[in-house]
VEXZASE-757662 format. One record per atom (N, C-alpha, C, O): residue in three letters; x, y, z. Coordinates in steps of 0.1 Angstrom, whole numbers, plus 5000, padded with zeros to 4 digits. Layout:
VEXZASE-757662
ALAXYZ...
END
This chain:
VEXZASE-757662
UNK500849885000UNK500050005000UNK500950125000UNK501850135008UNK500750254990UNK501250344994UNK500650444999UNK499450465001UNK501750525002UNK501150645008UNK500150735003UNK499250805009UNK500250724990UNK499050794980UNK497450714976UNK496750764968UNK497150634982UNK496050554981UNK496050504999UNK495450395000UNK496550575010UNK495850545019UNK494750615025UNK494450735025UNK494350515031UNK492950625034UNK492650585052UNK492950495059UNK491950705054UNK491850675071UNK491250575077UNK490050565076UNK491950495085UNK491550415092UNK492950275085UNK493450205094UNK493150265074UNK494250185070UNK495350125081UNK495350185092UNK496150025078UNK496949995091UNK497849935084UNK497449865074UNK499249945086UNK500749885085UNK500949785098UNK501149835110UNK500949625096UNK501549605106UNK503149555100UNK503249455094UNK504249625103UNK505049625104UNK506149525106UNK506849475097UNK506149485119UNK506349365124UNK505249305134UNK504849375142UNK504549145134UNK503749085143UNK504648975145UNK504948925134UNK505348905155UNK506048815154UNK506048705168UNK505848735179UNK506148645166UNK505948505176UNK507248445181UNK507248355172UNK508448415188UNK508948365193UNK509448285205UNK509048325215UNK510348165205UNK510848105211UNK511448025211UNK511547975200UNK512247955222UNK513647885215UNK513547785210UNK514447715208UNK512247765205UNK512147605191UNK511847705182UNK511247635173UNK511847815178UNK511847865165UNK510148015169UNK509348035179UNK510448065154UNK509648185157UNK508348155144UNK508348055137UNK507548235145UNK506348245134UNK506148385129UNK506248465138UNK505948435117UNK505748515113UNK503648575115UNK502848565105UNK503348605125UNK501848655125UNK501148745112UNK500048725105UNK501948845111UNK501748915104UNK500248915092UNK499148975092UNK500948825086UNK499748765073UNK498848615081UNK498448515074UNK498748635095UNK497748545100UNK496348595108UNK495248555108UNK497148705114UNK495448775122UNK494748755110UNK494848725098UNK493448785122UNK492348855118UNK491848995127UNK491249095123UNK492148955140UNK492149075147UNK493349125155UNK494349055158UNK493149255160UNK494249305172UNK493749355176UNK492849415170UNK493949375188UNK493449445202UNK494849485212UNK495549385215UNK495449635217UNK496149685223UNK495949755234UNK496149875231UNK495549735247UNK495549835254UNK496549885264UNK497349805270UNK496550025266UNK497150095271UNK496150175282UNK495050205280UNK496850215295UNK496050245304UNK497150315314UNK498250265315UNK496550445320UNK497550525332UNK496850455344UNK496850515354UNK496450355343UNK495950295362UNK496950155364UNK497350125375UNK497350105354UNK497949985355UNK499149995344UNK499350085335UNK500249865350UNK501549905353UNK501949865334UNK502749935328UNK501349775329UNK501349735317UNK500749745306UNK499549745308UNK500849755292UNK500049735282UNK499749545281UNK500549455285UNK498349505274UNK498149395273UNK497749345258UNK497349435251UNK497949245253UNK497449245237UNK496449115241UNK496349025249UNK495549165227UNK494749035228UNK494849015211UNK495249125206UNK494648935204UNK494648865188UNK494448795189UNK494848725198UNK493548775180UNK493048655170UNK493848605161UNK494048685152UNK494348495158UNK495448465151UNK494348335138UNK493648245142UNK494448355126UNK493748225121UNK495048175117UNK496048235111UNK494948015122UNK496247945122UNK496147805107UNK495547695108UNK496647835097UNK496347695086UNK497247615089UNK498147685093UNK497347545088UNK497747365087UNK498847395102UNK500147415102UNK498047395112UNK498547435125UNK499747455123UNK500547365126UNK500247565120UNK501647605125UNK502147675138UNK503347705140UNK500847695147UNK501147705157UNK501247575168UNK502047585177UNK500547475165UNK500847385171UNK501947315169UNK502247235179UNK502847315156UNK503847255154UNK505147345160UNK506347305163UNK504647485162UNK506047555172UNK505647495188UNK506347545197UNK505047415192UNK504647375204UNK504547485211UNK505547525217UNK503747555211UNK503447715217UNK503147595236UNK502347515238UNK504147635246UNK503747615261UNK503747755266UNK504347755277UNK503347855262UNK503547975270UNK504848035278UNK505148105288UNK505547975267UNK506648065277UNK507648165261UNK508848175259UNK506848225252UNK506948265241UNK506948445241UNK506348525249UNK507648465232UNK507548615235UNK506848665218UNK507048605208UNK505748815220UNK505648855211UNK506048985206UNK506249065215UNK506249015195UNK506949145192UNK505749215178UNK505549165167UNK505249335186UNK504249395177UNK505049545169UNK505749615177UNK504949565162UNK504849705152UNK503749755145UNK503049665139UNK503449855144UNK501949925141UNK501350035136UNK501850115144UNK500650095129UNK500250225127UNK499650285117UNK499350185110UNK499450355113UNK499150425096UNK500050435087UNK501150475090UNK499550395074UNK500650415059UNK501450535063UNK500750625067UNK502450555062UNK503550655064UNK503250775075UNK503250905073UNK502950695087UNK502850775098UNK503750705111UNK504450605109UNK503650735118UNK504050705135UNK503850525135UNK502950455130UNK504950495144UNK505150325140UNK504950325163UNK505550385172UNK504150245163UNK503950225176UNK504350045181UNK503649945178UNK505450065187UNK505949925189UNK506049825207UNK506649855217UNK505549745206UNK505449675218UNK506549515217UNK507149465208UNK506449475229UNK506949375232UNK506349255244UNK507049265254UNK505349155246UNK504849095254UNK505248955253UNK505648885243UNK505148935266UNK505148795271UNK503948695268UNK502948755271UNK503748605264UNK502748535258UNK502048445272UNK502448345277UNK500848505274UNK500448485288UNK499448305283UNK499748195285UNK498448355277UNK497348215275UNK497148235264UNK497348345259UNK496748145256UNK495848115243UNK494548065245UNK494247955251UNK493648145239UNK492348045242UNK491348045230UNK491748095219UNK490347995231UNK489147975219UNK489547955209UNK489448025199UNK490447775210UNK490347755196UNK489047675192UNK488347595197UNK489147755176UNK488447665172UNK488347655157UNK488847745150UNK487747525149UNK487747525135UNK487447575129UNK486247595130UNK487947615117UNK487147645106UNK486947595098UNK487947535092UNK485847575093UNK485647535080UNK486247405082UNK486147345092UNK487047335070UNK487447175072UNK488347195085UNK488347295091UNK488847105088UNK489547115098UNK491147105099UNK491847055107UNK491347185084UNK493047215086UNK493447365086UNK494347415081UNK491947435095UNK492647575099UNK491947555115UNK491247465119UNK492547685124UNK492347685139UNK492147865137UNK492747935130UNK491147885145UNK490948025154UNK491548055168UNK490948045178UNK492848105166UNK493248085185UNK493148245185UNK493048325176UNK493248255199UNK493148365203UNK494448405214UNK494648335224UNK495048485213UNK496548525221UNK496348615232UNK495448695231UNK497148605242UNK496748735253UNK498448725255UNK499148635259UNK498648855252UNK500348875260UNK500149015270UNK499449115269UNK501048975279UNK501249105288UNK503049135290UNK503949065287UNK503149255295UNK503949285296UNK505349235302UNK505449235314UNK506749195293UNK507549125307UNK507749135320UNK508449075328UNK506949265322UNK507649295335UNK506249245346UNK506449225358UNK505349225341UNK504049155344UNK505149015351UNK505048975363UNK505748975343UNK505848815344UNK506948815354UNK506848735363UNK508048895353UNK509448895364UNK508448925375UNK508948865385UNK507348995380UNK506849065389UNK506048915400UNK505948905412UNK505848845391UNK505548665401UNK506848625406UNK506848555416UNK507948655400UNK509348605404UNK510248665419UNK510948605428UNK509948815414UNK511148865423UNK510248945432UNK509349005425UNK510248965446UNK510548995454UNK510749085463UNK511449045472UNK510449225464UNK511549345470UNK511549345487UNK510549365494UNK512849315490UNK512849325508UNK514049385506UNK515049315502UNK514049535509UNK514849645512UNK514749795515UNK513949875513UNK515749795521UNK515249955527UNK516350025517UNK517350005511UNK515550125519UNK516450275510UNK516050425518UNK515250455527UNK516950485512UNK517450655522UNK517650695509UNK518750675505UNK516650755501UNK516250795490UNK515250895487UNK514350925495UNK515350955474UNK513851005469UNK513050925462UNK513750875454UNK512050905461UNK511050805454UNK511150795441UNK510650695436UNK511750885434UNK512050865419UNK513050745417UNK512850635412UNK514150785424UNK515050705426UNK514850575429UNK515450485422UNK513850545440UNK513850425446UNK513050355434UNK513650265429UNK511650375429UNK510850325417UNK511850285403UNK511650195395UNK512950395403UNK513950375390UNK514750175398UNK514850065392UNK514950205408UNK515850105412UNK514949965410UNK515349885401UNK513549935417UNK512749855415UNK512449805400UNK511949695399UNK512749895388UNK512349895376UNK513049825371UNK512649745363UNK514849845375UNK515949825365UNK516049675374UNK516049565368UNK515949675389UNK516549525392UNK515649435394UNK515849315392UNK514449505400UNK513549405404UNK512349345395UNK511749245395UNK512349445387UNK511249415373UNK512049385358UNK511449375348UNK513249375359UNK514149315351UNK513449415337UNK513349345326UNK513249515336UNK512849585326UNK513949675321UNK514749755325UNK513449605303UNK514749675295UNK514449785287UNK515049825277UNK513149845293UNK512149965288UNK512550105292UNK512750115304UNK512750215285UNK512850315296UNK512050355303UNK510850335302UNK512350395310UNK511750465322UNK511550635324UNK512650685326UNK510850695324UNK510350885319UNK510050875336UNK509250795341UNK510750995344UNK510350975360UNK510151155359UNK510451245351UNK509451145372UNK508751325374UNK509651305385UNK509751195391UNK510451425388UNK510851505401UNK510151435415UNK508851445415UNK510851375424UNK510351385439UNK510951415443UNK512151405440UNK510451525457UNK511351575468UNK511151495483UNK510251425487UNK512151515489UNK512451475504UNK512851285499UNK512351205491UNK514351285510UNK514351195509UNK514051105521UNK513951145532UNK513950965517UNK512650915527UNK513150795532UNK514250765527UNK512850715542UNK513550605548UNK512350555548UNK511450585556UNK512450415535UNK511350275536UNK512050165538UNK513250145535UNK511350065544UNK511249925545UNK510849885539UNK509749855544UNK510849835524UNK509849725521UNK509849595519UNK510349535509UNK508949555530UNK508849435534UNK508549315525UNK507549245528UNK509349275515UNK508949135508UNK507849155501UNK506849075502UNK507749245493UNK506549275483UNK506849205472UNK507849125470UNK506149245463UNK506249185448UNK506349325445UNK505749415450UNK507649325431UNK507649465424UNK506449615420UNK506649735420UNK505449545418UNK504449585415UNK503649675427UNK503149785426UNK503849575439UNK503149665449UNK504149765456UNK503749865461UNK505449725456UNK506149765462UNK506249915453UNK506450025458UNK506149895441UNK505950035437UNK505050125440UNK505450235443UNK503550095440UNK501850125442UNK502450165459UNK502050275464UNK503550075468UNK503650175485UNK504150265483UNK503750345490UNK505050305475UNK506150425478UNK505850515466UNK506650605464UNK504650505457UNK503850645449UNK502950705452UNK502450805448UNK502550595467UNK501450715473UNK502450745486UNK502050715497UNK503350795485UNK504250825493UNK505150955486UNK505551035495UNK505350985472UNK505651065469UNK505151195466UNK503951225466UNK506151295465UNK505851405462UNK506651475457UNK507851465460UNK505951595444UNK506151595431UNK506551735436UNK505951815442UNK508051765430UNK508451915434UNK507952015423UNK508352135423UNK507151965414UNK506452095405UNK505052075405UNK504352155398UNK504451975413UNK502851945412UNK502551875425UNK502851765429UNK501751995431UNK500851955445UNK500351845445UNK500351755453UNK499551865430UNK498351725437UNK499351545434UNK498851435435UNK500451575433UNK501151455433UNK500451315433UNK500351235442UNK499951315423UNK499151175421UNK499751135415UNK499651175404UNK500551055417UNK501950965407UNK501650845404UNK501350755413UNK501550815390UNK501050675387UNK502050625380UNK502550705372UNK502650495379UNK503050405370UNK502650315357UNK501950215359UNK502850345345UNK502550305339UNK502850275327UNK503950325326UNK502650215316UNK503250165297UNK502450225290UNK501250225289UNK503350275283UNK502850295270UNK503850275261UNK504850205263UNK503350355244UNK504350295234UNK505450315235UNK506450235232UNK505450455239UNK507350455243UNK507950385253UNK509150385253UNK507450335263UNK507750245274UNK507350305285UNK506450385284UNK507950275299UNK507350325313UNK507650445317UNK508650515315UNK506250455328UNK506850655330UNK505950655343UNK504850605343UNK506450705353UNK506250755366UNK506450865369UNK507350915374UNK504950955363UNK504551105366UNK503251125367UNK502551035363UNK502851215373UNK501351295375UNK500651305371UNK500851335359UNK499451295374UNK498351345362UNK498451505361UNK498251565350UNK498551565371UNK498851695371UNK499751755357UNK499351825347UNK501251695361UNK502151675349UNK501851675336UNK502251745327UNK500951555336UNK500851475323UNK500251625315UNK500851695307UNK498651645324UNK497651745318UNK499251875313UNK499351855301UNK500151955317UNK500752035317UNK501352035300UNK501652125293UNK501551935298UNK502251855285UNK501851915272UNK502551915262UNK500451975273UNK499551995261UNK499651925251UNK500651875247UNK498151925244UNK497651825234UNK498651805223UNK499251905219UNK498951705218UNK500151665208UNK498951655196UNK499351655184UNK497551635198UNK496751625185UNK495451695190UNK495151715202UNK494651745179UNK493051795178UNK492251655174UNK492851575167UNK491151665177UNK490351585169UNK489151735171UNK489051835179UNK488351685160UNK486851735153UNK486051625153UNK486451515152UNK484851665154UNK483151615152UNK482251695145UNK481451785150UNK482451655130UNK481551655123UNK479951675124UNK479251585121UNK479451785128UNK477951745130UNK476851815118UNK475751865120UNK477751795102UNK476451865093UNK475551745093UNK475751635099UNK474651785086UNK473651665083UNK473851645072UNK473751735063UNK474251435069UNK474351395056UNK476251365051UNK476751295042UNK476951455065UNK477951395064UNK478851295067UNK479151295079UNK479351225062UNK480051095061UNK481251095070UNK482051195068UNK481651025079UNK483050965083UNK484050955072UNK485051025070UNK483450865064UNK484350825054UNK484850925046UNK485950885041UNK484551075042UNK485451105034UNK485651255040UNK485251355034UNK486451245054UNK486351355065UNK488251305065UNK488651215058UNK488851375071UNK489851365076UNK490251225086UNK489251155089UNK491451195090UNK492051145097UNK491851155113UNK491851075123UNK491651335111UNK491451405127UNK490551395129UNK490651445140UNK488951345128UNK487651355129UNK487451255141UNK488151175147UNK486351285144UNK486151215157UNK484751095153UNK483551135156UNK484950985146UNK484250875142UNK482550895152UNK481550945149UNK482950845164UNK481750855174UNK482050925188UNK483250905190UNK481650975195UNK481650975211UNK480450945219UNK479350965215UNK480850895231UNK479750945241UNK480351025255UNK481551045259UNK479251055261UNK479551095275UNK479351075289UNK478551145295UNK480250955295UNK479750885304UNK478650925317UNK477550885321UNK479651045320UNK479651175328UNK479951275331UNK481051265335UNK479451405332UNK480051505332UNK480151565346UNK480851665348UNK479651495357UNK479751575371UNK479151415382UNK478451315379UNK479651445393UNK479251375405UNK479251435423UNK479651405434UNK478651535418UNK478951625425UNK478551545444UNK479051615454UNK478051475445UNK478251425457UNK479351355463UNK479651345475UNK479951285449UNK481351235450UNK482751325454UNK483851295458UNK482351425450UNK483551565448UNK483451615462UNK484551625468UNK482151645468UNK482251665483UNK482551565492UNK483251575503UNK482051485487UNK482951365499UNK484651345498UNK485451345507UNK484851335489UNK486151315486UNK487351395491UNK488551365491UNK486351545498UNK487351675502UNK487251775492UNK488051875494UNK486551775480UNK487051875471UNK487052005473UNK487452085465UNK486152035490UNK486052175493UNK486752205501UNK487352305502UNK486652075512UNK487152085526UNK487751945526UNK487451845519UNK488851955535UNK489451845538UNK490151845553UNK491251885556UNK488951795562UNK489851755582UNK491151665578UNK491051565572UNK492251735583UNK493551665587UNK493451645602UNK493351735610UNK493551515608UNK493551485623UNK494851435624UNK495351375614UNK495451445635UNK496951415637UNK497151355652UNK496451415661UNK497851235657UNK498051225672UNK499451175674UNK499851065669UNK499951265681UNK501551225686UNK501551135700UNK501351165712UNK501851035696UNK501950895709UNK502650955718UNK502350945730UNK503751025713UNK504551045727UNK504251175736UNK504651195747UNK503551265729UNK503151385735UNK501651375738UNK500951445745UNK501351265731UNK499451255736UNK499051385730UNK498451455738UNK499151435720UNK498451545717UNK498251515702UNK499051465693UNK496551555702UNK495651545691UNK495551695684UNK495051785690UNK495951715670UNK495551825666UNK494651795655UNK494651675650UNK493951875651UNK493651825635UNK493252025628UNK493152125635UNK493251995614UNK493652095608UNK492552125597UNK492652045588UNK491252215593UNK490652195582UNK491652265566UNK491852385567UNK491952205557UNK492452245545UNK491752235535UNK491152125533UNK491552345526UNK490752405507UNK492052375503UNK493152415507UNK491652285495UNK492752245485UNK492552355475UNK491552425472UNK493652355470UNK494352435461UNK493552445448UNK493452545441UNK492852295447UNK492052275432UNK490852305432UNK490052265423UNK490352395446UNK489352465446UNK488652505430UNK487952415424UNK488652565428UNK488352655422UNK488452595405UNK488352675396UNK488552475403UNK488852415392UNK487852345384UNK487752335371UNK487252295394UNK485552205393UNK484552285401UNK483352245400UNK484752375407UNK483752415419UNK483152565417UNK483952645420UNK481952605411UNK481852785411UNK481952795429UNK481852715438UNK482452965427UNK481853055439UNK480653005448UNK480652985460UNK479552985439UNK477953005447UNK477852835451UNK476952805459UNK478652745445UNK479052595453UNK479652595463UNK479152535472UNK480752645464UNK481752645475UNK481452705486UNK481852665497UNK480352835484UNK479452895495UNK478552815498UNK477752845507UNK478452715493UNK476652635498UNK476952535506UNK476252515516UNK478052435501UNK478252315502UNK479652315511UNK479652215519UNK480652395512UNK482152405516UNK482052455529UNK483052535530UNK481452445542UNK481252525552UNK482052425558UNK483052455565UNK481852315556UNK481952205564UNK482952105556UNK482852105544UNK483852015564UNK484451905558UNK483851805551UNK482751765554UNK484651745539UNK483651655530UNK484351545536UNK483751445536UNK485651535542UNK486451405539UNK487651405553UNK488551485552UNK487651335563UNK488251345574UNK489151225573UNK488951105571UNK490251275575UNK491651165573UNK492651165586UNK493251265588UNK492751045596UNK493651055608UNK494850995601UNK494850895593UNK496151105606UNK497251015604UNK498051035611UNK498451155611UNK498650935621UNK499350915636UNK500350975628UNK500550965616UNK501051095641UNK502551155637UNK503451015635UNK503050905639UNK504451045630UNK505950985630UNK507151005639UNK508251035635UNK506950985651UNK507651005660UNK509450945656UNK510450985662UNK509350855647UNK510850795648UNK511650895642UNK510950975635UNK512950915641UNK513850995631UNK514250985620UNK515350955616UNK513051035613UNK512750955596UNK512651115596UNK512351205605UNK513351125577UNK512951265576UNK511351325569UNK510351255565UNK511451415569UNK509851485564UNK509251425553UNK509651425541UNK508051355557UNK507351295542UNK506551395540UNK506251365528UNK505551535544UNK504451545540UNK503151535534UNK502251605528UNK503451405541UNK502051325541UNK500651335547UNK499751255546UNK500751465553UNK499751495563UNK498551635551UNK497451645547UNK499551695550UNK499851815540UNK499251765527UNK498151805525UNK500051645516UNK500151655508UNK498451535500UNK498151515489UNK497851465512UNK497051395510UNK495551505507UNK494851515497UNK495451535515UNK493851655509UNK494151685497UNK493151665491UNK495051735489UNK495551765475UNK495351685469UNK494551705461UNK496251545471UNK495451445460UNK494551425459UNK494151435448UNK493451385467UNK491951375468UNK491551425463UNK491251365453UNK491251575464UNK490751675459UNK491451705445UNK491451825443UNK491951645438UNK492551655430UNK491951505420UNK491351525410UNK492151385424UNK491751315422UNK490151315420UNK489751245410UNK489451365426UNK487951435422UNK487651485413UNK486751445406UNK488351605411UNK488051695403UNK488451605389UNK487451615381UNK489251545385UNK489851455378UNK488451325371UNK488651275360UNK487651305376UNK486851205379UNK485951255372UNK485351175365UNK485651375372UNK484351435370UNK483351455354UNK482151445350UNK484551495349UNK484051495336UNK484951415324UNK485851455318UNK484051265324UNK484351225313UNK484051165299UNK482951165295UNK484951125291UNK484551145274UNK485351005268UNK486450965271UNK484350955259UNK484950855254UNK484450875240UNK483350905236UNK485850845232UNK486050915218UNK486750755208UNK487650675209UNK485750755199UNK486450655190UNK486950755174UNK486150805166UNK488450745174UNK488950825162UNK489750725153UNK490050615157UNK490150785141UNK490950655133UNK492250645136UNK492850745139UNK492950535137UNK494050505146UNK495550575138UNK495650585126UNK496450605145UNK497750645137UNK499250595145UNK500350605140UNK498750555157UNK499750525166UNK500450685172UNK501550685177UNK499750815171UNK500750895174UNK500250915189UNK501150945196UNK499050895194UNK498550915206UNK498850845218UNK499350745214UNK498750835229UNK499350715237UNK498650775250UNK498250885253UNK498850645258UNK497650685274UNK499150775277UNK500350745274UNK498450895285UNK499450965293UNK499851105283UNK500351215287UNK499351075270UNK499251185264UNK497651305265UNK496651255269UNK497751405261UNK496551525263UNK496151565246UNK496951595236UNK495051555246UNK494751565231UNK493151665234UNK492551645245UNK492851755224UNK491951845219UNK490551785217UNK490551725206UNK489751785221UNK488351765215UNK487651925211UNK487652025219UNK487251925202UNK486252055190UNK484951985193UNK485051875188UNK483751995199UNK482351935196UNK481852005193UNK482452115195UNK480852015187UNK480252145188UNK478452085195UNK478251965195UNK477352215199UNK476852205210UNK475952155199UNK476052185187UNK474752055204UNK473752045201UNK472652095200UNK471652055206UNK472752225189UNK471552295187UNK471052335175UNK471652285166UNK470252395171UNK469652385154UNK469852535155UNK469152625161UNK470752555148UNK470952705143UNK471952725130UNK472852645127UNK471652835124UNK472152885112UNK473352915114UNK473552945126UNK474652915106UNK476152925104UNK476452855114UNK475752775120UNK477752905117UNK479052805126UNK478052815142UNK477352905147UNK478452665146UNK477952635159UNK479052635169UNK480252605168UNK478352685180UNK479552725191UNK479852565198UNK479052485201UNK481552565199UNK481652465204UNK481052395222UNK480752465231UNK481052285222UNK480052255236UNK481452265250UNK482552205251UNK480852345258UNK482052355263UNK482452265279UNK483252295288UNK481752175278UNK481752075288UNK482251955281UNK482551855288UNK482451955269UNK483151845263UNK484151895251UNK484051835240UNK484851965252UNK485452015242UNK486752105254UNK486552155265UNK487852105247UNK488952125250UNK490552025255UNK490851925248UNK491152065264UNK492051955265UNK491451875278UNK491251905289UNK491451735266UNK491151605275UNK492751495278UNK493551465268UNK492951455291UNK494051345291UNK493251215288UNK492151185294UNK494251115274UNK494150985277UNK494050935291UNK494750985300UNK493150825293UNK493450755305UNK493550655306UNK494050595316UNK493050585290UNK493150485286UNK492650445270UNK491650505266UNK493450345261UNK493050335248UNK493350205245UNK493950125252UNK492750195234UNK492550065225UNK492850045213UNK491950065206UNK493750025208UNK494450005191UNK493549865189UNK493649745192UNK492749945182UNK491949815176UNK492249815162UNK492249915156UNK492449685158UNK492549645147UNK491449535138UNK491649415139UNK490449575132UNK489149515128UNK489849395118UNK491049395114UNK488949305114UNK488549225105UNK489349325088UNK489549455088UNK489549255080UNK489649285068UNK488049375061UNK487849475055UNK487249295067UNK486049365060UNK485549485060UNK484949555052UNK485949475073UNK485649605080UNK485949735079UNK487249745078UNK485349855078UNK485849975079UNK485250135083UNK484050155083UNK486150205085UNK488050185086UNK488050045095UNK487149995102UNK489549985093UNK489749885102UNK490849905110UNK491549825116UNK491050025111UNK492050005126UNK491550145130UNK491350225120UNK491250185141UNK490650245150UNK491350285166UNK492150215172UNK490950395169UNK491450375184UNK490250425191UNK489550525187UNK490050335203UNK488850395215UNK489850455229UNK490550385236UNK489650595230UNK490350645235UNK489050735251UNK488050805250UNK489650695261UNK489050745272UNK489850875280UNK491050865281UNK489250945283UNK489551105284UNK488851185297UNK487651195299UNK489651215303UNK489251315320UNK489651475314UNK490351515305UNK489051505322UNK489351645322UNK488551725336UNK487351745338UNK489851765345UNK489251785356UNK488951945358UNK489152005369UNK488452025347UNK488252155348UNK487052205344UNK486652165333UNK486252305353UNK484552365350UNK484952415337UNK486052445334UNK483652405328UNK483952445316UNK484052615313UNK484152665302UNK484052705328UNK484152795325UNK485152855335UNK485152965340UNK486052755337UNK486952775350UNK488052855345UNK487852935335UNK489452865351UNK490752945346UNK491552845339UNK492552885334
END
């Protein structure tokens, strides 16, 4: 295919490949489907494919699951999005037609998924959290991925106690704090360029790397719209507003008790992200009072400063506001997008009026991935490669 006869939604798979030490398989010209996701809540991307297999050549590589896959991907002469998974299960086989073809179905996850049943972390460190997560990455999760880390400050004295990599990271990120972003919600996560341990705060700062548009003449086609167009959306939710006050998003009780002084203080704190999700005449109605009371025993031993006492109403309330409004967008796939990136939505409002319609402003502007899907359809199908991409955006649509 070239570049001059591609059309949106088209797909290059580049490399699909199957290996292991009795020999490798070329995938490539075997799917029928692919499936990619990527997600900022979890630590891995996972694949799922459909592989149609003739005169079992997968059974004759004796596939026992201990195989690795190597994907390449994207649009005719665009952005090549490349993975690497461990071959977890195969399931649903089944025949077709005579019975010298199979429908299997593949699930790979990430290697570091699989070192993470193996190894172990029992160690203490006198570090900053960046540091300590880099260390867990390179020795404990045996990962030969880079790693993208946000700034932590103070350094911290942990134990951790015989965890598995995985958790042992999830203890010491809600432990951090981010020396350019309060609400320090530090997540771990994959995408196509590999792993990255930064904020959502952060992430949103990044600005949109693409726009998409939504089409709303009447009579107009997907099909002969751009690349950038926004195929379908919906909108899950745009607000939870009893969730946001619980959560602290107005008020947040800090309670504190020092064992050795026997003294109980507690502290009420307005987060910072006040004013982000919340008008004036909300914050006067509902903010009088705390939404969300948090006790956390002082630290009496000679550890240095975590503020953890400080820095928890922030995330909450940050985390809320985050929650509140979101968008799920199916656009034609190119590989340039990735969870953890900030991309543009244009809607425009739903109304019957003459010339240009004003865009809707509860769903329109910069949204963060939070999670997506490189889907790759059937031959029949079309477009056949697609991405379903999920989108927060924690700001009133007429906020600062």
């Amino acid at each position: 295919m070239t570049v001059a006869s591609y059309s949106p939604g088209d797909v290059i798979i580049q490399e699909f490949t199957l290996s292991s030490p009795r020999g490798s398989l070329d995938l490539s010209l075997m799917y029928a489907t692919i499936k990619i996701f990527e997600s900022i809540f979890v630590p891995n991307a996972v694949l799922q494919a459909d592989i149609f297999d003739v005169n079992d050549a997968l059974g004759n590589l004796n596939i026992i699951g201990e195989e690795e896959i190597k994907i390449t991907l994207g649009a005719p002469g665009g952005t090549m999005a490349s993975y690497t998974f461990a071959l977890d299960t195969i399931s649903n086989q089944e025949a077709q037609g005579s019975t010298k073809s199979k429908l299997w179905t593949l699930h790979g996850v990430g290697q570091e998924t699989m070192y993470s049943k193996t190894n172990f972390v029992q160690k203490s460190y006198d570090t900053d959290i960046s540091s300590i997560v880099q260390d867990i990455h390179q020795k404990y999760l045996m990962s030969t991925k880079s790693l993208i880390t946000e700034a932590t400050s103070c350094t911290q004295k942990i134990l951790i106690p015989n965890y598995d990599p995985f958790k042992a990271i999830d203890m010491v990120r809600r432990r951090a704090v981010s020396t350019q972003n309060q609400s320090s919600t530090f997540l771990y996560f994959e995408n196509a360029l590999g792993m990255n341990f930064k904020t959502i705060e952060g992430m949103l700062k990044g600005g949109a790397i693409k726009s998409f548009v939504h089409q709303d003449a009447v009579g107009s086609s997907i099909f002969i719209n751009t690349e950038n167009n926004i195929i379908s959306y919906e909108v899950p939710q745009i607000a939870s507003s009893t969730e946001r006050v619980a959560m602290g998003g107005l008020k947040h009780r800090i309670s504190t008790y020092n064992i050795r002084t026997r003294k109980y203080n507690f502290q009420d704190i307005i987060p910072d992200f006040i004013n982000a999700y919340n008008s004036g005449e909300f914050i006067a109605k509902y903010g009088s009072k705390y939404g969300k009371h948090s006790f956390i025993p002082v630290d009496t031993a000679n550890r240095p400063f975590t503020s953890i006492d400080t820095m928890t109403p922030q995330q909450l309330a940050y985390v809320a506001n985050m929650m509140q409004n979101q968008v799920k967008a199916k656009v034609y796939g190119d590989a340039i997008v990735k969870a953890g990136d900030v991309v543009n939505l244009s809607i425009p409002e739903m109304m019957n009026v003459t010339g240009p319609v004003p865009l809707d402003p509860q769903i329109s502007g910069n949204f963060l991935v939070s999670r997506l899907c490189r889907n790759v359809a059937t031959a029949q199908e079309k477009p056949r490669y697609v991405e379903n991409l999920e989108l927060m955006n924690g700001k009133l649509a007429n906020s600062p």
